[in-house]
N, C-alpha and C positions, 0 to 999 in steps of 0.2 A: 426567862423571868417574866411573870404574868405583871402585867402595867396596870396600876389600881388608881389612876387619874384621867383625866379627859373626859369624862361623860357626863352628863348633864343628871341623871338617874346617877346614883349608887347603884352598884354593886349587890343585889340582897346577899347576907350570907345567913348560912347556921349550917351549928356544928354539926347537925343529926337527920334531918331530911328539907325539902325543899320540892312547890310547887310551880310551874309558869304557864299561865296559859293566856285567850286571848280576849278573856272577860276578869274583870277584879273578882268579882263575888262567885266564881266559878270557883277561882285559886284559892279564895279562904274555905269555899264549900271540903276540897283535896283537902288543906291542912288540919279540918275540923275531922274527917275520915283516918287523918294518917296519928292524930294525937290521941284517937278513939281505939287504936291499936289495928289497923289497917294498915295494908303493904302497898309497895306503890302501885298495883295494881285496880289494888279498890277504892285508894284514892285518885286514881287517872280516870277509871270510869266515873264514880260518882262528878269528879270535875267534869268530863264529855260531856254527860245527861245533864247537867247543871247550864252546860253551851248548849245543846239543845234545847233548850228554854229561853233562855239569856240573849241568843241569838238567833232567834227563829229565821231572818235574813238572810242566813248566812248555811245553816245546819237544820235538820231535825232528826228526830227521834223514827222514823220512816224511813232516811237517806244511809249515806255511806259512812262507815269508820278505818278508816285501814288502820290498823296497830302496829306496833313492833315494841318489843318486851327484851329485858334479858333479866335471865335471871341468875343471882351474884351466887346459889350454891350448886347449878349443874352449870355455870357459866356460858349459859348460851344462850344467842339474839334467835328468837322467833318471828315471823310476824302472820299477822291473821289480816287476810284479803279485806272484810268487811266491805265489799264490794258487789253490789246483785247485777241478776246475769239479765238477760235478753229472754222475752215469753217466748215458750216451744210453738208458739203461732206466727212470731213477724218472720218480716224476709221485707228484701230490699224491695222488691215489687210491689208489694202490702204499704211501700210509701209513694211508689210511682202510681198506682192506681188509685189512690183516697187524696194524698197529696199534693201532684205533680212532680214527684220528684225530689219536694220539701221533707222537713223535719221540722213541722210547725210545734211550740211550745204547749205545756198542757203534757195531756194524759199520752199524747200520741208518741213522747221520749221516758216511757215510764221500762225500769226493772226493779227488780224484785227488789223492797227494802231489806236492807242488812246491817245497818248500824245497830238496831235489837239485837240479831243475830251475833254481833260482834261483841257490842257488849257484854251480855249472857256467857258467850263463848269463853272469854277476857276471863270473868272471878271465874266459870270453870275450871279452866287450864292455871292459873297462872294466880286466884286471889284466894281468899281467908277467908271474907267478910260476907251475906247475901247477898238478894238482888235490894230485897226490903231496906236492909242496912244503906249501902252505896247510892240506893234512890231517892233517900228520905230530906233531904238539901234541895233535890231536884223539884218535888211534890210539895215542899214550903214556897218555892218562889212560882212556882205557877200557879196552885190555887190559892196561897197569897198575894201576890204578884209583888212586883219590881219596879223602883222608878224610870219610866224611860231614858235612857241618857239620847245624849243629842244625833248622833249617827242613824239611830233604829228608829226614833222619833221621825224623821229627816225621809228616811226608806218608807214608812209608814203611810208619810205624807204623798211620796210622789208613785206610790203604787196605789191609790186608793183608787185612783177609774177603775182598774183590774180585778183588784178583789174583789168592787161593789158588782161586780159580775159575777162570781159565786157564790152560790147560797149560800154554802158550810162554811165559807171562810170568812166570807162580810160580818156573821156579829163578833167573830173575834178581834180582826184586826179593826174594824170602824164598829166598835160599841157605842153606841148611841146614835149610830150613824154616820160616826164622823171619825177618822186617825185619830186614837190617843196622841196628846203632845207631850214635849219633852217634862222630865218629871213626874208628869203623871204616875200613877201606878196602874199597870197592867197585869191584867191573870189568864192566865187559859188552863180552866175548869176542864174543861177533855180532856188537854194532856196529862194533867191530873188525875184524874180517874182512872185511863190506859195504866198507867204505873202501879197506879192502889189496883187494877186488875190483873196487872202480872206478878203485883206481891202476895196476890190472894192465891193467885195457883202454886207458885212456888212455896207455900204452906203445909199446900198436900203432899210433897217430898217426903219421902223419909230419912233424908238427908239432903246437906245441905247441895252436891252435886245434882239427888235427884230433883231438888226443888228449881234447881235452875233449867234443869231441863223441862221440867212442866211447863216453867215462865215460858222456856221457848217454842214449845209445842202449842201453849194457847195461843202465843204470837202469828206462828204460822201454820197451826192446822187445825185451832180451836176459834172461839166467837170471833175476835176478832180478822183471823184467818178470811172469813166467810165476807164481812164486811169490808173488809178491802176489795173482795173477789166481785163483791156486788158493785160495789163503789166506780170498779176498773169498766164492768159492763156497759153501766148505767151510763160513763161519759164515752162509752165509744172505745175502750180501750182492748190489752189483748193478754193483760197477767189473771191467771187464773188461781184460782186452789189449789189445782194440780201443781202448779207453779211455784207457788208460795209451798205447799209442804216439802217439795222437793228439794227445797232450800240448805243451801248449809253453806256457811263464810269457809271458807280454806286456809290449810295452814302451811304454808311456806318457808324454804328455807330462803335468806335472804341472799341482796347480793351482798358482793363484799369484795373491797380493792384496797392496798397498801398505800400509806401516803408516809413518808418519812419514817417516824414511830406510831403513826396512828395507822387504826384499822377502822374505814368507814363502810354501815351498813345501809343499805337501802331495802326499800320493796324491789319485787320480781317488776319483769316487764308489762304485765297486767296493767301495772302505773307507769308512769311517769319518774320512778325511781331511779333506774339505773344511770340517768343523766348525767348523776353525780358523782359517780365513781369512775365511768366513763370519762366525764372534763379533767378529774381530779389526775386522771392516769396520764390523760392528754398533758398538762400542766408537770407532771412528776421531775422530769427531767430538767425544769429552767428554776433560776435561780431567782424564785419572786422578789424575796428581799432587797437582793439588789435590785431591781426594777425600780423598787420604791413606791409605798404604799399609795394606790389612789392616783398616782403616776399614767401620763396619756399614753407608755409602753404597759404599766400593768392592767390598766383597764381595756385596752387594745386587746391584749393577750386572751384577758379572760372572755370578753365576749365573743374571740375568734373559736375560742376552746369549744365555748359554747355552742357557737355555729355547726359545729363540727359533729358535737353529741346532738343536737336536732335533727339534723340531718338525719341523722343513724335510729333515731327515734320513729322519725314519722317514716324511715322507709322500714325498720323491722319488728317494733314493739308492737305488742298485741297480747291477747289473751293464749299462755302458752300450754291451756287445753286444747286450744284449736289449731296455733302453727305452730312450726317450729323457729324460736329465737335463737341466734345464732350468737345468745351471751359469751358460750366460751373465747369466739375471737374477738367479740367486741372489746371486752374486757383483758384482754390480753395485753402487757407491758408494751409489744412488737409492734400488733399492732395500733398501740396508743403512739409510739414512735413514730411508723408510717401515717398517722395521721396529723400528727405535730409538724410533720415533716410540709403539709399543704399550707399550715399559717405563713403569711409575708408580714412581716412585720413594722409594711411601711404602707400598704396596704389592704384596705379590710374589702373581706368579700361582700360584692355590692348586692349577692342575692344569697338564699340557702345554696350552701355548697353541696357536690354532689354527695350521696351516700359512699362510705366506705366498700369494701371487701372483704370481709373477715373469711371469707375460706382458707385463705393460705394460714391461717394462725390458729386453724379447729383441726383437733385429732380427724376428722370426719367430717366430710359434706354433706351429705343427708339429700343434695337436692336443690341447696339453696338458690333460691330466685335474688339476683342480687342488680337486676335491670333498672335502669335508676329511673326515678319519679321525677315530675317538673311540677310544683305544683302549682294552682290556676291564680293569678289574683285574683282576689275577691277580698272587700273591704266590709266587715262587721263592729258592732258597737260591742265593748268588753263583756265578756265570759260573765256566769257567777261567780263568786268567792266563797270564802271557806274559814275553816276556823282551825285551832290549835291547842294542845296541851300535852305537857308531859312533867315527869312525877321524877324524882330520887328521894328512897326511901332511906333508914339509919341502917338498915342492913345491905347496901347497896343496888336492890334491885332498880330496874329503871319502866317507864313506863313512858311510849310516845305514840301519839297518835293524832288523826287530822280530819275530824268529822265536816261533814257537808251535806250540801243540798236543801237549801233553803227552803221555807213555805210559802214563801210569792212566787210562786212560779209553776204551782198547779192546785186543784184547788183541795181543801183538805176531806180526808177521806169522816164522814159525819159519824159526828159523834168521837171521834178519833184523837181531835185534836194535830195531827199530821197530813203529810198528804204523800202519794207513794215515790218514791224516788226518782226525777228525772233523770240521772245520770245519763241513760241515753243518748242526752243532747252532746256526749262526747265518740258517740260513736261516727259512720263513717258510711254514705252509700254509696261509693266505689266499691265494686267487689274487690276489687285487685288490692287495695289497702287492707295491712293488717289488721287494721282496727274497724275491718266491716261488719256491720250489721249481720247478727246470723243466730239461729236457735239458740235458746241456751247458753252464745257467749258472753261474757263480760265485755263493756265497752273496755279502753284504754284512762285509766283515769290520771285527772293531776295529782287528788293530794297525798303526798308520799312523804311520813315521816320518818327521822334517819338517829343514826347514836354513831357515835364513836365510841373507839377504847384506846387509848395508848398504852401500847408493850402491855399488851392483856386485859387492863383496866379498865373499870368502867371510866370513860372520861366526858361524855356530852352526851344525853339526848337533844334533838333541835327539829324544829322544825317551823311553818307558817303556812297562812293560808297565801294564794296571790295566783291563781289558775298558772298559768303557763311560767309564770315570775317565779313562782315554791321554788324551782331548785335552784334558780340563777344569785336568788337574795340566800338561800340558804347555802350556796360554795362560795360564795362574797364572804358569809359573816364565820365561818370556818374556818375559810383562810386568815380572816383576822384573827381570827384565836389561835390555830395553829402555827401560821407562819410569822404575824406579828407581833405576838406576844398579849394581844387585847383582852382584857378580862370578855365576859360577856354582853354585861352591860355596853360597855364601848365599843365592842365589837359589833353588836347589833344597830349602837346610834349613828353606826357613822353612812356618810351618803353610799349609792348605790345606782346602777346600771341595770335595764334590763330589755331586751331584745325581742323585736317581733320581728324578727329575717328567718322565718319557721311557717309553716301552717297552725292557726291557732286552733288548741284540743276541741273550744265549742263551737258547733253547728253557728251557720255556713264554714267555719274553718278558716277566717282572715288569713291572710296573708299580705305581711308590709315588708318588702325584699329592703333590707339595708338599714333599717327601721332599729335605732336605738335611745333610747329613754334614760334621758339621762337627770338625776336628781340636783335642783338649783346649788348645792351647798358641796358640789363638783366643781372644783376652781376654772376660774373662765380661761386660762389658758391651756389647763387641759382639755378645754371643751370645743376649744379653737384646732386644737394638733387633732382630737379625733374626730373632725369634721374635713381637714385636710385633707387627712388619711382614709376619707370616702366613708366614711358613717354619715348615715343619716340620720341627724338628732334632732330627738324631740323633747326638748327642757322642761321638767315636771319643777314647779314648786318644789322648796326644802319640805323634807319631813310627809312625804306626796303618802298616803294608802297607800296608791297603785305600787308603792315600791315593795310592797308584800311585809307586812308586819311577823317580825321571828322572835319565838321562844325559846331559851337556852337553858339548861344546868349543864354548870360543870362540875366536875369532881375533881380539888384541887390536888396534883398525884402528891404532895410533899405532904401536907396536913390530915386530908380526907373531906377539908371543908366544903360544904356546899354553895356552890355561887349563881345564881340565878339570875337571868338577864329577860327582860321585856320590852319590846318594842313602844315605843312613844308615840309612833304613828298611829296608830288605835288605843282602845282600851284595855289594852296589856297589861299585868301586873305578876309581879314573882312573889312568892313570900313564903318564909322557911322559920326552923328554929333550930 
């Protein structure tokens, strides 16, 4: 029985589609797409592009998108990588000889942009509408612009030494000279332009398939192409043309693991996805319920679960063109069992636990290196963040996906209006680590957006931004809907835990052994047993960001109604009809 009380939010509902993501005027841009006879496809893109705008902090139009899709008449989850790989020129030594050793910020953690890619890719495969069509929301609020709200206002503020250090970027973000303040309205004319010039090739189509493939060809092998390519020189950098044409986002089958009656999908190892099928499998076998929601046994449990899939993350996940991941045993009931089997439950591990075994539980060894890692402390100031949205459409299709990589953070490519992707700063110069720096690979990324289905159904797409936080807040508020009965709404508002006893995904890679983060609006006697119980907590403020802001549909299985949840910690909004 879904519980339609306790939240501070309603509930959004309607009977026929529903958007959530992690800007307002993003989510109305999707409904204004989907009421225009658009699928949830072209209304999840046109929402994306709309947060690349909305949120330039946080995403851009030059960064990552990873997707995941299903579609309700071949019934099947896809997901496209929207991830770029590593120049055919770094190597690990190419940062010990310029660097020392470092992975200093800027142009020096750059791969190839792929959120275009993704996007483009996305109404290929999967939408109705153009690229013109789904961008034209996006191209209203940048060369009209948008009033600041108070967060980006805020970011604007405390980035401006940085930016007043890049040419291209200082007249955007300090016009006049000075950080737009909150309210204000801001525009950015370049990014403007980029769009009216990938609407202008995709004209030359002769259809609407080939129009999008134009878009994506001027993107990366036409004018624009070139101006990156100069752009990467000019600051010292190592992505090329060659680079850039050779491009293309991947498409992938996802993971995917049993939970009661539901069937949760994730991204491949590439990200940071499989975390969650992994805990979930960990988890399968106890009786959360009775634990009792929010409880110092159930929150025990889940951050030991967790412990457990980090581990297993930082010693095997990587880009699975270059190793081999040894998904089939991770993911395996047996050995989710044997690794259930290492939680105490009266005691929490005071550091990363060691990595699993999955050989005995794979048809096949292959080889595997399975020599455990220790990793180093080292203490760093928080990662980037990231952003969110996903779509169910009146014919049930679904749309999720988790754009990133912000434009304070290198400077923008001139005339662009973007700047090219640092993602990088998640890779890794240890060679021995999966997720090392190497030709052509894709770093390991965080944001990984995810869908359920119960007994076949479409039942949730979810996801959030929150680096290293995405999966731990996004199997928090799953279990609340799955195991507690919480609509989305309440399931998203309620408090939340989350774990640095892992190596953090961005450059230097922190590490706080025992390290858990707990949200003030956690009852203080639970907060007292799982400090007993050897966590080391760190009490965030009610209602804290860092607690990773989540977007939910669900698909009610009895009615078909759509119920939309947004988080309150940001600027979250759902909104359906």
């Amino acid at each position: 029985m879904v519980q339609w009380y306790g939240a501070y939010r309603p509930a959004v509902m309607g009977g026929r589609a529903m958007v959530s993501s992690t800007h307002y005027l993003a989510t109305a841009a999707g409904v204004e797409i989907l009421k225009a006879g658009g699928n949830a496809t072209d209304a999840g893109v046109a929402t994306g592009l709309c947060i690349n705008v909305l949120e330039p902090h946080l995403t851009t139009f030059g960064g990552v998108a990873p997707i995941m899709t299903w579609d309700a008449a071949t019934r099947r989850v896809e997901t496209i990588s929207g991830l770029g790989r590593w120049p055919a020129a770094i190597s690990i030594d190419w940062y010990r000889d310029n660097f020392g050793g470092e992975m200093p910020e800027g142009i020096a953690r750059t791969v190839t942009p792929a959120a275009a890619g993704a996007w483009l890719d996305a109404l290929a495969r999967h939408g109705t509408m153009t690229f013109a069509q789904v961008v034209a929301p996006a191209i209203i609020l940048a060369e009209g612009g948008f009033p600041l709200y108070p967060r980006l206002a805020a970011t604007f503020a405390s980035e401006a030494a940085t930016v007043a250090g890049w040419p291209s970027s200082a007249p955007v973000f300090l016009p006049g000279g000075r950080p737009p303040r909150e309210r204000e309205i801001w525009r950015q004319p370049d990014l403007a332009q980029t769009f009216r010039r990938l609407a202008e090739a995709e004209r030359g189509g002769a259809n609407r398939e080939a129009g999008l493939e134009a878009a994506r060809q001027r993107f990366y092998e036409g004018d624009l192409a070139e101006a990156m390519a100069r752009h990467s020189a000019a600051e010292g950098g190592l992505l090329t043309g060659e680079d850039l044409a050779r491009f293309r986002v991947g498409h992938e089958a996802p993971v995917r693991t049993g939970f009661r009656d539901f069937e949760v999908f994730a991204c491949g190892p590439w990200c940071q996805g499989p975390v969650i099928p992994q805990a979930l499998a960990i988890l399968s076998g106890d009786d959360l319920r009775a634990l009792g929601h929010n409880s110092a046994d159930y929150l025990h449990l889940v951050a030991e679960a967790l412990k457990l899939a980090f581990a297993d993350r930082d010693r095997f996940y990587g880009d699975p063109d270059f190793i081999d991941v040894p998904l089939e045993g991770l993911l395996s009931p047996s050995y989710a069992a044997a690794r259930r089997e290492q939680i105490d439950m009266a005691r929490a591990w005071p550091e990363m636990p060691p990595s699993g075994d999955p050989r005995p539980f794979m048809a096949r060894d292959g080889g595997l290196d399975v020599s455990p890692r220790r990793p180093d402390l080292v203490s760093a100031p928080p990662g980037p963040d990231t952003a969110y949205c996903c779509v169910v459409d009146e014919r049930g299709n679904a749309f999720s996906a988790t754009p990133s990589d912000g434009a304070l953070t290198a400077p923008l490519v001139p005339g662009l209006g973007f700047p090219l992707s640092t993602r990088g700063s998640q890779g890794w110069l240890d060679p021995a680590h999966p997720s090392a720096v190497a030709p052509n690979k894709r770093p390991r990324l965080t944001p990984n957006p995810a869908l359920a289905l119960r007994e076949g159904e479409l039942f949730m797409p979810f996801g959030c931004p929150g680096g290293d936080g995405q999966t731990q807040a996004m199997l928090q508020v799953f279990l609340n809907v799955a195991e507690f009965g919480m609509n989305p709404q309440r399931a998203i508002e309620e408090p939340r835990v989350v774990s640095e006893s892992f190596p953090d995904s961005f450059w230097p890679h922190g590490y706080q052994p025992g390290l858990l983060n707990v949200e003030g609006r956690i009852a203080p006697g639970v907060r007292a047993e799982l400090a007993r119980r050897g966590h080391r907590l760190n009490e965030w403020p009610a209602w804290h960001a860092a607690a990773c802001s989540v977007c939910a549909i669900m698909v009610d299985p009895e009615t078909g109604t759509r119920l939309g949840g947004a988080d309150p910690r940001r600027e979250c909004y759902a909104l359906g009809y």
